[in-house]
N, C-alpha and C positions, 0 to 999 in steps of 0.2 A: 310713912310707907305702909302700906298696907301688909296684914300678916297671911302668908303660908305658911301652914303645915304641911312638910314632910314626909309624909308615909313609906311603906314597903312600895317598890315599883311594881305594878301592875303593869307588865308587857300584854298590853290588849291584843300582840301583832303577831304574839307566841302561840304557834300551831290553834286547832278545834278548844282545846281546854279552857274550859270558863274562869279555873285559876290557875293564877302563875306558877305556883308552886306543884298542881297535880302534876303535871310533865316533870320535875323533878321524883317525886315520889314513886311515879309509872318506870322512871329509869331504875329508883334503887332498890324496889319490889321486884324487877326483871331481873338484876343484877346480884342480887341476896339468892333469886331463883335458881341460877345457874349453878351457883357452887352446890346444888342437892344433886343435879343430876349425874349420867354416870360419865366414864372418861370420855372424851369427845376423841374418840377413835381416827375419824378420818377429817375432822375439821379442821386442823392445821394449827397454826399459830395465835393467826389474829382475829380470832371467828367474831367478836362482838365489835369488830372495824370493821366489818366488810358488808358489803349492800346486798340486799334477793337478787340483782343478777350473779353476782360471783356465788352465793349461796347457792343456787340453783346449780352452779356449772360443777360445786364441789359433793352436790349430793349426787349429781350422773357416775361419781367416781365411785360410791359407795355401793356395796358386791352386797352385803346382809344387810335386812333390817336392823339387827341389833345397831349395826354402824351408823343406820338412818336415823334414829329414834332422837338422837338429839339436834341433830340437824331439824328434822319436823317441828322440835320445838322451839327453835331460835328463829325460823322462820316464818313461824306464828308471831312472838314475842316483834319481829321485823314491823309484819304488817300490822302491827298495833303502834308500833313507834312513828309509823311514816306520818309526816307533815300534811295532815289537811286527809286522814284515814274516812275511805267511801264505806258504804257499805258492803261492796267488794273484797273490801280487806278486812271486815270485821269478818265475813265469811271463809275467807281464808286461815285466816287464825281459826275457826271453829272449827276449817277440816282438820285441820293439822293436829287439832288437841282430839278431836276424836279418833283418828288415824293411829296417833302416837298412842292414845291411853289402848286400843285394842290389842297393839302389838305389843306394849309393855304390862299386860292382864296375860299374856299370853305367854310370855318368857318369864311372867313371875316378880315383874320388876318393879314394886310397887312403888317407890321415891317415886317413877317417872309418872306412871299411874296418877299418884298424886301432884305433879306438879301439869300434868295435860287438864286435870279438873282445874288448878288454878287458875292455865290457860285461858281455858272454856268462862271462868267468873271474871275473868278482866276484857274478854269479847261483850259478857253480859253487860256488865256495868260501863263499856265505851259506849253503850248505847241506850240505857240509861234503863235495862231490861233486870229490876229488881226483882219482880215475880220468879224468875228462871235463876235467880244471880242467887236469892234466899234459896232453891229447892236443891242447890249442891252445899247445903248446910248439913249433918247429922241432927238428930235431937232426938237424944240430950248431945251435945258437941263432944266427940271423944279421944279426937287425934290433931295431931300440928297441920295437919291437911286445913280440920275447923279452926284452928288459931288464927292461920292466915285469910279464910275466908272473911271469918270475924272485923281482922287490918281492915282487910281491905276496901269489904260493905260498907266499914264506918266511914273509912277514906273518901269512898264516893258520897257519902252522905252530909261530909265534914263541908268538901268542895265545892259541890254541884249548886248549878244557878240557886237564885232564892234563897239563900240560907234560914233558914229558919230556927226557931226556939225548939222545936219539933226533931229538927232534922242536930241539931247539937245535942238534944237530948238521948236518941236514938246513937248518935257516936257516941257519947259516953258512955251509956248501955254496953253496946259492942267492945268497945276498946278493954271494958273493967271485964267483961267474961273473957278477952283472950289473954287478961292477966292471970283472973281466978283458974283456968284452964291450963296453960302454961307451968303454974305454977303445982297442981294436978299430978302434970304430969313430967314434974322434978326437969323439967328444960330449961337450964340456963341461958339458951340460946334467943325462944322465944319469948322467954319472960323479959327478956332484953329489949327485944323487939316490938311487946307491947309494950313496956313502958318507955319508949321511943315515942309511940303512937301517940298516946295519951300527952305527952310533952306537947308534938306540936298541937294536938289539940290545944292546950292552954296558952300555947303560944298565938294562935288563931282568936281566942279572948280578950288577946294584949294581958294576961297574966306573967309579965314575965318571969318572975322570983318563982312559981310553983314551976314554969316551962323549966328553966333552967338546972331545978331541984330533981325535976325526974330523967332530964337525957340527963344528967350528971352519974345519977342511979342505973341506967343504962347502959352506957358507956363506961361504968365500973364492972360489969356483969359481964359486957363482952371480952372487957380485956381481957378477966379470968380464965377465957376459951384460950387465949395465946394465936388467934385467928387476928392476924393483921389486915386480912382482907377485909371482914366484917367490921374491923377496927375503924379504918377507911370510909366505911359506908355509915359509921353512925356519925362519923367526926364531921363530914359535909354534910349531911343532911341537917346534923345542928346549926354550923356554920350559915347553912343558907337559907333555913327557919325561924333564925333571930330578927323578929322585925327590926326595915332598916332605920336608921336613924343615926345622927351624926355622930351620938356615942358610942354606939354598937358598932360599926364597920368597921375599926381594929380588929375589936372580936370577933367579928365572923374572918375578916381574913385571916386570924391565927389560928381557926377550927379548920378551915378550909387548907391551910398547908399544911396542918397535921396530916390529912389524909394525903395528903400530896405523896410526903413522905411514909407515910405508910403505905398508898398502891406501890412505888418503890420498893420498897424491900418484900411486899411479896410477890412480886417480879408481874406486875398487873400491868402493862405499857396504856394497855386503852383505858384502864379507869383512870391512870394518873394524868394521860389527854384531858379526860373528860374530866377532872379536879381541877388540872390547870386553866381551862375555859371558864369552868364555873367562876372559880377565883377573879379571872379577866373581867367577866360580868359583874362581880359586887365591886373592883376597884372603878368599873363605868359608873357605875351607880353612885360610887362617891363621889366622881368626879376627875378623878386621878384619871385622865385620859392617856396620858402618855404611857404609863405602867400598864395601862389595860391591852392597851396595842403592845407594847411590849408580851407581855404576859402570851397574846394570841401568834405573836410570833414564834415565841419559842413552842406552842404548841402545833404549829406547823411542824417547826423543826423535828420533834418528837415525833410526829405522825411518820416524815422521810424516811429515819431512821428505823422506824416501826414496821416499814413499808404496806403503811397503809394508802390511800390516795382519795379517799371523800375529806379532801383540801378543803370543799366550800365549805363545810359547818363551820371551819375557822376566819374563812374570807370573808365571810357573813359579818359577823360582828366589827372586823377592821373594817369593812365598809362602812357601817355605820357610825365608829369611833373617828375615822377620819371626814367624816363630814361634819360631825360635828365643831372637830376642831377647824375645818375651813378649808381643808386639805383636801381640796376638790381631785386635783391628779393622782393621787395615794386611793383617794373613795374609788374613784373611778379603774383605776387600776386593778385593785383587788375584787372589784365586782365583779367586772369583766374575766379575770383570773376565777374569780365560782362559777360561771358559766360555761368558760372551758372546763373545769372539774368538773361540772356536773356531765358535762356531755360526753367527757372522757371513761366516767364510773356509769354511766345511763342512770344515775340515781338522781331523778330529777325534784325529790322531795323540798327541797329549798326554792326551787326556781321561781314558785309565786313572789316570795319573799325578796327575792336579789331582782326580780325585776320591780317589785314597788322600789325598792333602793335606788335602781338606776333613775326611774323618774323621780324621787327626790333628787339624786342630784343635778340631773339637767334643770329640775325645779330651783336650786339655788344658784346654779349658776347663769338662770336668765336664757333657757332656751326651753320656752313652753312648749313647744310642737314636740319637740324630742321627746319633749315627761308626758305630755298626753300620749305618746305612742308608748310608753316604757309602761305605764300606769294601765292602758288598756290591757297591753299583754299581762300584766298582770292578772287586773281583775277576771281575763278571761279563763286564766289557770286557775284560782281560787273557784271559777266557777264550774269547770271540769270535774274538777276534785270535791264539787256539792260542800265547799267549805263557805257556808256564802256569810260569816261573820265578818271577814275581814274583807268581805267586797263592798258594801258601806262606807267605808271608813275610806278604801281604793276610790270610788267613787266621788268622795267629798275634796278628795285631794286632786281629784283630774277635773271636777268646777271650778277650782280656786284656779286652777293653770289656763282655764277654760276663759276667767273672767281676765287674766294677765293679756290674752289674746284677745281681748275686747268682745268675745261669744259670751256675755255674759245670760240673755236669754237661751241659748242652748246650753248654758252649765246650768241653768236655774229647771230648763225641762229636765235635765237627764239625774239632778238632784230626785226633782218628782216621782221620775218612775224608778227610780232606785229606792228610795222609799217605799212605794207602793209595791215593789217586788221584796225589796227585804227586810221593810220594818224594821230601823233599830232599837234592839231592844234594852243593852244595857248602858247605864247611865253614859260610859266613856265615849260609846257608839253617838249617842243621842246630842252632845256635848260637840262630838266633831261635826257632825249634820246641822247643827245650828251655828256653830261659826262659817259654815261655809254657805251655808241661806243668805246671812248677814254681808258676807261679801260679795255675792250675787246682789242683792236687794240694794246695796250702798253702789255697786256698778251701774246700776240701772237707775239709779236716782230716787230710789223708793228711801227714803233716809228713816221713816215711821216703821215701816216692814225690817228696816235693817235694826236699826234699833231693838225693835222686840225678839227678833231672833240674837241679836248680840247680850241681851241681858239674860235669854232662856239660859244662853253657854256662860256665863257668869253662876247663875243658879245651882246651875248643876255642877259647875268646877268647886264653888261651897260646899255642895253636898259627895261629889265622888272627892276633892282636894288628893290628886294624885302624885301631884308635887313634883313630875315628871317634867319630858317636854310638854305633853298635852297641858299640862297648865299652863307652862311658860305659853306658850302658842296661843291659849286665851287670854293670857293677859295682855302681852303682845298687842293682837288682835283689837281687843276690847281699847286698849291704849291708843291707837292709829285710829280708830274710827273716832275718837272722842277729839281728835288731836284734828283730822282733819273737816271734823263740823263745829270746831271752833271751842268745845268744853276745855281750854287748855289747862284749867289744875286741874280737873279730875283724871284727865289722858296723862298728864306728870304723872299721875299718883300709879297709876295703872301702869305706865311706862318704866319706874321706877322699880316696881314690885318683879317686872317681869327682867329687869337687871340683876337683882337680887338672888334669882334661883340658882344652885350649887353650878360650878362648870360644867359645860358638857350638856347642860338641858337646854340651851337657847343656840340655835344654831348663830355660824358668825353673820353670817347675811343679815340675819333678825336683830342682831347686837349691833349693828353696824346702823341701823334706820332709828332703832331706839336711842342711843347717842346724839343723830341728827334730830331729831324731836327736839329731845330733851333742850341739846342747844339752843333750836330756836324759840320755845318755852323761857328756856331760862335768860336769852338774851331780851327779849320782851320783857321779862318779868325784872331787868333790871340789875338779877345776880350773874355778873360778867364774869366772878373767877370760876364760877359751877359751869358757866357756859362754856369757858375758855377747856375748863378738862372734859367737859360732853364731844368738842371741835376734836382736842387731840386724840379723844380714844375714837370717837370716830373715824380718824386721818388714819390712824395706827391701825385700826381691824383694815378699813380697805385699804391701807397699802400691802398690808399683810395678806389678805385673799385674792387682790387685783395686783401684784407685784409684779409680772410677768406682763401682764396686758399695759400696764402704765410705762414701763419700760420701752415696752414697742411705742406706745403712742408718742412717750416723749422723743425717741428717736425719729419718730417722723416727723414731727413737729417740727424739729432743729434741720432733718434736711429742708422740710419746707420752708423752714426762715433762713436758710443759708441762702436757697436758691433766691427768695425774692429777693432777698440783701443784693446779691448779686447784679439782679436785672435791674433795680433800682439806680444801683452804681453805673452799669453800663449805659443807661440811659442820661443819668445824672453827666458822663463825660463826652457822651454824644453832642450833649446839649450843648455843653462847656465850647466845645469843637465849633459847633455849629453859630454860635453866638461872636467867637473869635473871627472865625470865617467872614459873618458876614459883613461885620465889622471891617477888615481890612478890605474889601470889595464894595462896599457899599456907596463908595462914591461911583463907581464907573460901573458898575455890572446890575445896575438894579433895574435897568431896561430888558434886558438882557434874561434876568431871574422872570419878572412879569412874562414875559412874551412865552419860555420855555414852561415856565409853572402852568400859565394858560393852555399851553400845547396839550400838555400832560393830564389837565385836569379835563380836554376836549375826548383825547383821546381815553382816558377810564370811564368819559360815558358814553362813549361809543362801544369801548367793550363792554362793560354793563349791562346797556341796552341788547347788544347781541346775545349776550349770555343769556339774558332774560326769554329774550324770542327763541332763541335756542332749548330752554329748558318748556318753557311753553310747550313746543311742539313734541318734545322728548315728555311731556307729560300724558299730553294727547294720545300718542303710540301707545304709551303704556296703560294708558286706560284701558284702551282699543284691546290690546292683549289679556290684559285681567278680564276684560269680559267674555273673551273668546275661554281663556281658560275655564272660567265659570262655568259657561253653559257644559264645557266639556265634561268638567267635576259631575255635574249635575247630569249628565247624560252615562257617564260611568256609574255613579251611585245609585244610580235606576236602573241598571243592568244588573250591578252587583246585586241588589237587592231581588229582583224578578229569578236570576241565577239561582239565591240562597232560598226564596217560593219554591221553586222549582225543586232545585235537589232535594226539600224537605218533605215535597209533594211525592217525590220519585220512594223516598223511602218512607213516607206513610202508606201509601199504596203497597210497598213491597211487604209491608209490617200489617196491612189488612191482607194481602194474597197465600201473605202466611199460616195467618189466623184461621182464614177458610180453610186452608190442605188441614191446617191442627184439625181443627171441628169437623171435616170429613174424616178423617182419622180418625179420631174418637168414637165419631158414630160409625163407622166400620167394624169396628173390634168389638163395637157392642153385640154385633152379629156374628161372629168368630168364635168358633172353641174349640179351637186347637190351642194349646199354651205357648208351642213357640210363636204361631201368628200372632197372638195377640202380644206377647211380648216384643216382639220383631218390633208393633205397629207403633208403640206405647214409648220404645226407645227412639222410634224417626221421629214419635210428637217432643220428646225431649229436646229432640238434636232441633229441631225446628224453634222450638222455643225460645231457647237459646240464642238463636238466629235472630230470631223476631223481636225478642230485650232487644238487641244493639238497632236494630231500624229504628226501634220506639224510640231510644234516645237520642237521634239521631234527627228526627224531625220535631222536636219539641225545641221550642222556640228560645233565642238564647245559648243554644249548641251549636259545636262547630264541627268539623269535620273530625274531630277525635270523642275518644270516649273513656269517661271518668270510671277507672278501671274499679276503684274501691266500692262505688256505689254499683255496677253494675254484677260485680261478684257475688256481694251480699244477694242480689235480686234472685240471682240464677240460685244460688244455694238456696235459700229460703224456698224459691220455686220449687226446686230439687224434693226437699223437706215437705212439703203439702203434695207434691204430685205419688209421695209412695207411704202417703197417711202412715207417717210415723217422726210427725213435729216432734213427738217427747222425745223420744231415743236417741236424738241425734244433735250430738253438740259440736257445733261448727268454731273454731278458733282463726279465726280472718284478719292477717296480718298483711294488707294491701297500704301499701304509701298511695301517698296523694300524686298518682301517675296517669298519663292520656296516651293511649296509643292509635294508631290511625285504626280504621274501619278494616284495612286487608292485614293487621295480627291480630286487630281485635276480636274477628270471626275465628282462627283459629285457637287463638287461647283460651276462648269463651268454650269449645269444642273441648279443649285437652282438660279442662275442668269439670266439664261437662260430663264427659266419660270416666275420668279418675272419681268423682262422687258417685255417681252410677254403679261404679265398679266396687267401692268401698261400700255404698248401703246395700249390696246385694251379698256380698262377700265377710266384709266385717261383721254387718247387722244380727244375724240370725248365731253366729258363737259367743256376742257379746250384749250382757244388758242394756249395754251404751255404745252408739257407732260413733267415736270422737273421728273427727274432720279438721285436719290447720290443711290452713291455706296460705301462701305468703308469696308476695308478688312486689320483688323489689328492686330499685334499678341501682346497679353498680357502676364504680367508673368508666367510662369508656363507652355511655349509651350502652351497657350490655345489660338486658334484665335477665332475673334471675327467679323461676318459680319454681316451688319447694309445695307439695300435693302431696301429704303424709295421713294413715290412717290406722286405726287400731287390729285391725282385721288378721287372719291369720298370712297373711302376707303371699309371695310368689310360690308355688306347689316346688320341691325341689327337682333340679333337672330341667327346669324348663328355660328355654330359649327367648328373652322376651323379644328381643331383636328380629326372633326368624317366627315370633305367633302368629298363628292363622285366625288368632281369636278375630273378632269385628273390632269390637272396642281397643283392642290392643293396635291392630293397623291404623285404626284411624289416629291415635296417638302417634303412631309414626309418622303417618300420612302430614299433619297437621304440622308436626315440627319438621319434616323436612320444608312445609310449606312457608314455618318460618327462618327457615336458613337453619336450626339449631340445632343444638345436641343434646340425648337424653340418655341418665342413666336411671335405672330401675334397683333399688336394694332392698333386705327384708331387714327393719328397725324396728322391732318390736311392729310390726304392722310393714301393711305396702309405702316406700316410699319414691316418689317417683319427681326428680330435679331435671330440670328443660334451663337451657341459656341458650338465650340469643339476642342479636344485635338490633337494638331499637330504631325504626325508619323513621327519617326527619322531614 
């Protein structure tokens, strides 16, 4: 048998992070952070379970900054946690720690102060922004502020792509000044915390004897605080530091339920969730499948209790522990159950991830088209979220499903340009790209091309040996192709190896075709009892995955043979009959049988033949018919078409008639200097423009009698923005669903936006540095939309009537929504906010 080693899992599938471990380390530097700041005043119970939208909805409740100030920074700490973090979200974390560090320079509050700079260096270093990450350093380093920096620089240094001789030496560097410094400045705390540091450093070495000598030393330091919480946080982070190995997963599951028990008693519900998952994760890894679903069950249950409700992070992982074990209904169940979670919490941070899941599963249970559709939406979230690591590796897995459907040259192009779009770059990536070339190339018949891509992913599985599934899957792999070009002991050998890996790494589908190999391997080769148990565990996985579908089959099977047994018989006593019959007749009636059988046999070809001329002529007609219909088809689709010229002619033309009144307009006003004339003029070129968007989209080819509300929003706003030269100042937030409304509300909603932005950059613009603009245009049950035109501006003048305004701009709002049947109401929310509903025409 061929030897694997082993190693720590490298989850390639785990969030942006280059290593497995940096996301745990990200969680317990965020979670150490927390306990500095001050009391979480208005955040409620379970602030580190709850997602940015509930965060959001719990900071509208908070009356003072002082109340804000931590909420600012957990929602920072948010957007750096989230699954597949944009750039977007590194900027958000940046306002927040600058926001927060102003307000708490200002009330004096310098813990917070200092944990919004640390903020600010875990933005830096998510983005791999050393220069800016080193200049929130002091020097010489003189506070636990610098300790942590210290952590944390090395941390990135420790983790990040390439590692290098360079980049280890520089962590150690770091890690030994935040001991010399800590210890400076008589902190028991963080002299703990670096020599935490420093531990998994050497654990990252495979030193294990010095790793274990310093968190032991750590971990004695913090007890001395009598801080269970922190207790908690060194006892998992050892736990799940210890490279794995079949000696060590005892150990780490006995560090890892220490802290179990210690989030417990200091009444921490979310950290002990988040203990108890971890825990779920290293019994996966050992293989203990059942414990591990076990395990993420009762962290369901916790979470109910907790009344938290982002369920998926735990249905996540039962998805994939139940596929593994074969458990297609259970996989499938709970995926499906994170999907309602996530849509119920809006926290869609997993969704890339639970939809690669669902196309694995359709992928082993034999329905490709399903997992090509589950695998695209995946890849196409991972590419929203510019997370494009794991769309590779998406990619390689929807060719392999590509080639199951016989597309093996369109999985072998879309291989190409996914390469040439995302280069992969590290070994694991590289490894899954070339077993799936090799299954393309082996579909298509190219067996030299497959070959050479099959040994690249052999190469590199030597050199990454990640001892995971990706290995089992190249061995696998590498074993089937050997097996079905005829190498049959080197495909044994391969086949065998890929038997071998710990449970829970080889899916059962895969266990189930390696057994049939093997068999027929070993029945050729002559050893019949090796063959005889390759037959039975083969029999045994697919009765066990197929038990439900073989059940059915066999039941039909048995009525099917009931039934012919039956006709059989009936037939078999007919005969009996008939044989009896003719026998006692057979002397006197066999004149009789001739003349009558003759009769019978004249008359079936006389009906015959009539049936015949009969359907002849009934064929004829209906030719006759289809061709009249045809030409009819074909004379309607030449109308419809000239029609659809037409109407697109009618609204080009009205969209050029427009365009002239705009540009005599324009050149009108140039001649004007009165200021209300030229304003007057400046506002009809608006309202016309406006106008004139919906014609344009209207006769562009491909359009139909409605119009794509999101894109044509954007047009007008943006228009808006260049027509009153002042693009910077003005930040539009455009929240339009993917909606089409006909041409008669599209004109006047295009108008009530029209004027509501008008109204806001004349009004808001000039009290405020920045004229923010949300827009949002979205349709509720009952065909009733619902638009929401909110601005930062100093809002309605008090005492005014908007109902009974004589303004322009005001009537025409009115004007516009009586036109669409609906109702508006006007309030001052920190700015104008102005809500229209009405009923969608079909």
């Amino acid at each position: 048998m061929l030897q694997v080693q082993t190693f720590a899992y490298r989850a390639d599938h785990r969030m942006k992070y280059h290593h497995p471990k940096r996301r745990l380390i990200l969680l317990l530097m965020l979670f150490v952070g927390a306990s500095l700041t001050v009391p979480q005043a208005c955040l409620g119970q379970h602030i580190d379970g709850e997602t940015i939208p509930e965060l959001y909805r719990q900071l509208a409740s908070c009356k003072k900054d002082e109340e804000r100030l931590t909420l600012w920074l957990v929602l920072g700490k948010r957007y750096l946690l989230k699954i597949g973090t944009v750039r977007s979200d590194i900027d958000s974390a940046k306002y927040y720690s600058g926001h927060s560090k102003a307000i708490a320079m200002q009330l004096g509050l310098d813990s917070i102060a200092g944990e919004a700079d640390i903020l600010l260096l875990k933005a830096y270093l998510e983005i791999n922004d050393q220069r800016s990450a080193a200049a929130l350093l002091h020097h010489p380093a003189r506070s636990v502020t610098d300790i942590r920096v210290l952590l944390l620089t090395g941390e990135n240094y420790m983790y990040r792509h390439g590692v290098g001789k360079t980049d280890y030496d520089s962590t150690r560097y770091m890690f030994s000044e935040a001991l010399r410094l800590s210890r400076e400045l008589r902190s028991v705390r963080w002299e703990a915390e670096a020599l935490r540091f420093q531990a998994k450093y050497f654990f990252e070495l495979r030193d294990l004897e010095k790793g274990r000598q310093l968190f032991e030393q750590a971990i004695e330091l913090i007890a001395g605080t009598g801080n269970k919480y922190l207790q908690g946080i060194f006892w998992i982070d050892y736990g799940y530091n210890i490279p794995d190995t079949d000696s060590t997963f005892d150990e780490k599951i006995r560090y890892i339920s220490k802290s179990v028990e210690l989030f417990h008693e200091a009444g921490k519900a979310d950290r002990e969730i988040w203990a108890v998952r971890t825990r779920a994760e290293v019994f996966r890894r050992q293989g203990k499948l059942d414990t591990a679903a076990a395990e993420l069950i009762r962290a369901v249950e916790m979470q109910k209790r907790a009344g938290y409700k982002n369920f998926h992070e735990s249905y996540q992982p039962l998805t994939e522990i139940y596929m593994f074990k074969g458990d297609y209904d259970n996989a499938l169940m709970f995926a499906l159950s994170a999907v309602k979670s996530m849509e119920q919490t809006g926290d869609t941070s997993y969704a890339a991830y639970i939809y690669e899941r669902l196309g694995d599963i359709y992928s082993e249970i034999g329905e490709p088209s399903q997992s090509v559709s589950w695998y695209t939406r995946a890849s196409d979230a991972f590419e929203r979220a510019a997370d494009k690591e794991p769309v590779i590796r998406i990619k390689c897995h929807t060719a392999i499903q590509l080639v199951v459907l016989q597309k093996a040259g369109e999985a072998l192009d879309l291989l190409l340009r996914a390469k040439a779009a995302y280069q992969p770059l590290i070994p694991v990536h590289r490894q899954i790209f070339a077993r799936a070339m090799g299954e393309c190339y082996e579909a298509l018949g190219q067996y030299e091309q497959a070959a050479r891509y099959f040994h690249q992913m052999m190469d590199l599985e030597r050199t990454v040996h990640l001892g995971n599934q990706i290995s089992a899957g190249a061995y696998y792999a590498f074993g089937r192709f050997n097996f079905e070009t005829g190498a049959l002991q080197k495909a044994a050998a391969y086949l065998d190896t890929a038997l071998h890996f710990s449970p829970g790494r080889v899916p059962l589908v895969n266990l189930k075709d390696i057994h049939l190999m093997l068999f027929k391997i070993d029945s050729l080769g002559g050893d019949f009892n090796a063959a005889i148990s390759h037959l039975q565990a083969f029999q045994q996985i697919k009765d066990r995955i197929f038990n439900e579908k073989k059940i059915r089959q066999f039941n039909e099977l048995m009525l099917r043979y009931e039934a012919e047994k039956n006709k059989k018989d009936i037939a078999s006593l007919q005969n009996i009959a008939s044989h009896q019959q003719r026998e006692l007749r057979q002397a006197g009636q066999i004149r009789q049988f001739i003349l009558i059988t003759s009769f019978l046999l004249l008359l079936l070809l006389v009906l015959a033949y009539s049936r015949y001329r009969s359907k002849q002529r009934h064929n004829l007609v209906l030719r006759s018919k289809q061709a009249e219909i045809s030409l009819k088809n074909q004379s309607l689709e030449k109308m419809v078409k000239e029609k659809e010229w037409l109407v697109r002619e009618v609204h080009h033309r009205v969209k050029n008639n427009l365009q002239i009144i705009i540009s005599l307009l324009e050149t009108q006003y140039g001649y004007l200097e009165h200021e209300h004339a030229i304003r007057a003029i400046r506002e009809s070129t608006g309202r016309m423009q406006a106008i004139s968007l919906l014609h344009q989209k209207l006769y562009q080819p491909g359009n139909s009698a409605t119009i794509d509300m999101e894109l044509y929003v954007r047009e007008l706003v943006s228009y808006l923005r260049e027509s009153y030269a002042c693009d910077t100042l003005i930040q539009a937030d455009i929240q339009v669903s993917s909606v089409r409304l006909d041409i008669s509300q599209a004109v006047p909603v295009g108008m009530i936006i029209h004027e509501a932005v008008s109204n806001a950059i004349k009004y808001a613009l000039p009290g405020n540095s920045c004229c923010r603009v949300k827009i949002s245009l979205k349709e509720l049950p009952g065909d009733v939309m619902k638009l929401v035109i909110r601005d930062n501006g100093p809002g309605l003048p008090e005492g005014l009537d908007f109902g009974a305004s004589s303004s322009l701009g005001i009537r025409l709002i009115r004007t516009f929504t009586e036109q669409l049947e609906g109702s508006f109401t006007v309030t001052n929310d920190h700015g104008l906010k102005l809500l229209i509903r009405f009923q969608k025409t079909r």
